[in-house]
Residue, then its C-alpha position, 0 to 999 in steps of 0.5 A: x500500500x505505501x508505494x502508490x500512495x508514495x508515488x501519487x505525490x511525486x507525479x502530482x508535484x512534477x506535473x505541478x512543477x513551472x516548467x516552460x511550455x516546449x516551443x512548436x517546431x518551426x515547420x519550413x515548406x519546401x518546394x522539392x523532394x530532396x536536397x537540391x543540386x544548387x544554392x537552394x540546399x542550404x535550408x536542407x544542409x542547415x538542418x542537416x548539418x546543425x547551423x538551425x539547432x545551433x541557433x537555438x530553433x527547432x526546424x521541421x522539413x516539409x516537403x511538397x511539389x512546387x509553389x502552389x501545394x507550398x501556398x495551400x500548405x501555409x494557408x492551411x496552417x501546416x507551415x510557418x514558412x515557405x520557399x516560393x516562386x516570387x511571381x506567385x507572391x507578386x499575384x497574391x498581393x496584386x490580387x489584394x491577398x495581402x497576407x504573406x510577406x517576403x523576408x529572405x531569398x536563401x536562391x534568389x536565381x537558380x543556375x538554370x540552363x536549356x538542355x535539348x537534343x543536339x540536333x536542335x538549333x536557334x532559330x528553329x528550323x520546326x516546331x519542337x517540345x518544351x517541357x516546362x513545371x506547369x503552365x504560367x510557371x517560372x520556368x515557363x516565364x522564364x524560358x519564354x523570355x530567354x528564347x525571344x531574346x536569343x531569337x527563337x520562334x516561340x510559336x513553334x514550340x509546343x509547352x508540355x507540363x511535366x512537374x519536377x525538373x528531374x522528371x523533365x531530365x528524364x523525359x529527355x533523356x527518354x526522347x519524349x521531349x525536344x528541350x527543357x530548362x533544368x538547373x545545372x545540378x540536375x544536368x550534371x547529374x543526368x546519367x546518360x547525356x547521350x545525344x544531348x547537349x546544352x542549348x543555352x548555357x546558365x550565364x547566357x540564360x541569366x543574362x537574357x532573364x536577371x530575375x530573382x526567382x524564389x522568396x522565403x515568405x511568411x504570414x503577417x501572424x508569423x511574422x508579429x507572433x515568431x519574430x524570433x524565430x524567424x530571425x534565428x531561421x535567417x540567421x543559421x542560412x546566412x551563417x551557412x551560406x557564408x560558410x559555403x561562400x568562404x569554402x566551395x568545397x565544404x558545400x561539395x561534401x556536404x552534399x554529397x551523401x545526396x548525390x551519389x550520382x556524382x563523382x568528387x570531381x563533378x560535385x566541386x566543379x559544380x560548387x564553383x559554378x555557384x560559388x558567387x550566388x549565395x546569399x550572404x546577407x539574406x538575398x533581398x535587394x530592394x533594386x533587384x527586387x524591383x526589377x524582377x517585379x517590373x520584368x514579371x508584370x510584362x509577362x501575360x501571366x500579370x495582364x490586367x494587374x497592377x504592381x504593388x509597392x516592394x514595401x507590401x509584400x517584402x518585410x526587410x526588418x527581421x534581415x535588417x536587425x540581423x546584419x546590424x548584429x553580424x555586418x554585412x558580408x563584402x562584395x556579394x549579395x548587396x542589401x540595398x533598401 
């Protein structure tokens, strides 16, 4: 009889005891499967590699595909944070669905580049296959630009959706495509290249189309009620990406258990193509920012829509109060405001 009534004291009094309520894990919405072959992989690396707990927050991965199942997620309440398209932040806020801000950019621009069968040539010669994410994606946008610019018909190309650039890469290889925008990570990658070949390569690509592609975003609740949060997420992808900017290598072997597909070689070689785009101070330049927008709007996905002011939809304070801490990194990823 005396060890229950010995026990019943001790569980009461712990339960009674003014331990802190444990904090909810930060859940990160990522819009890819697995760690990606380019600057985008920080966020995965941060949490596999600690800079997140080191920072004091406890991060939840959650994956889903591309922009649109990332925005349902936030709107469901099943992320605190998300990786998006910037376009599609852009039409929320032109559509007065004001609710979500941008408070960095860990990739503003993927290395992306056009990859085809090595028959193909610009200006096409006949109508060819372009496989793109889905219909009015930034892939899409993008590629569209990049091909008028270089001179391409683009009427004679035939736009076939098809998801992840990974499945594109394969249905390339497979011959059911003629050509697709893939990142240079995805391409170096591709086991079999035979019978392909780089059509525009990522700084011609880049220089056709300058646009910051992705945001990480936040609602205006998470913003005012996880302000810390938010900071210590930020603050653990500038450290990292600063570390991986001091030291190409350190990101080649850090992904490497996520591409083993790749010899020593070819992981370096595609660290150093990179090497120039991390985001060092958080990746929001209020010029750069501005430009994407004036590019976007020009685009038939934003006909009949007006821009909103940068102010409304980016939120530089959380970034702000960060580098005041830690100063700017020189000479890459400038912050203006």
């Amino acid at each position: 009889m005396l060890r229950p009534l010995l026990a019943l004291p001790i569980v009461l009094a712990s339960a009674l005891l003014p331990y802190p309520a444990l904090a909810e894990p930060f859940r990160l919405i990522l819009t890819h499967l697995e760690p990606p072959l380019v600057p985008n992989s920080v966020m995965d690396l941060a949490h596999e590699l600690g800079y997140f707990e080191n920072e004091g927050v406890e991060v939840e991965l959650i994956r889903v595909q591309q922009t649109p199942s990332a925005l349902a997620a936030l709107s469901a309440g099943e992320g605190d944070m998300a990786n998006i398209g910037l376009d599609a932040l852009l039409q929320l806020h032109a559509r007065g669905q004001t609710d979500l801000v941008a408070v960095a950019s860990p990739n503003k621009s993927l290395p992306f580049l056009i990859a085809a069968r090595e028959t193909i040539a610009i200006p096409f010669e006949q109508n060819h296959s372009f496989a793109i994410g889905r219909v009015g994606s930034l892939d899409h946008g993008l590629s569209l630009n990049v091909l008028e610019a270089l001179g391409a018909q683009t009427d004679a190309i035939e736009f076939v959706a098809l998801g992840q650039p990974s499945v594109r890469a394969q249905a390339l290889a497979a011959g059911q495509i003629d050509m697709t925008t893939m990142s240079i990570g995805v391409w170096l990658a591709m086991p079999d290249k035979s019978g392909l070949e780089i059509l525009v390569d990522p700084d011609t690509y880049y220089e056709a189309a300058p646009v910051v592609q992705k945001v990480n975003v936040v609602s205006r609740e998470v913003l005012e009620t996880r302000r810390e949060d938010i900071e210590a997420v930020l603050r653990a992808l500038i450290a990292l990406s600063r570390d991986f900017a001091a030291d190409p290598d350190f990101w080649a072997e850090a992904i490497a258990p996520y591409a083993p597909q790749l010899s020593d070689a070819e992981r370096r070689e595609l660290s150093q193509s990179f090497a120039q785009s991390w985001s060092v101070n958080g990746g929001l330049n209020a010029d750069e920012l501005q430009f994407s927008q004036d590019w976007l709007f020009e685009t038939p996905d934003f006909d009949g829509l007006d821009p909103a002011p940068i102010t409304q939809w980016t939120a530089f304070a959380p970034l702000d109060t960060i580098l005041e801490t830690l100063g700017q990194a020189p000479d890459l990823d400038p912050p203006a405001r």
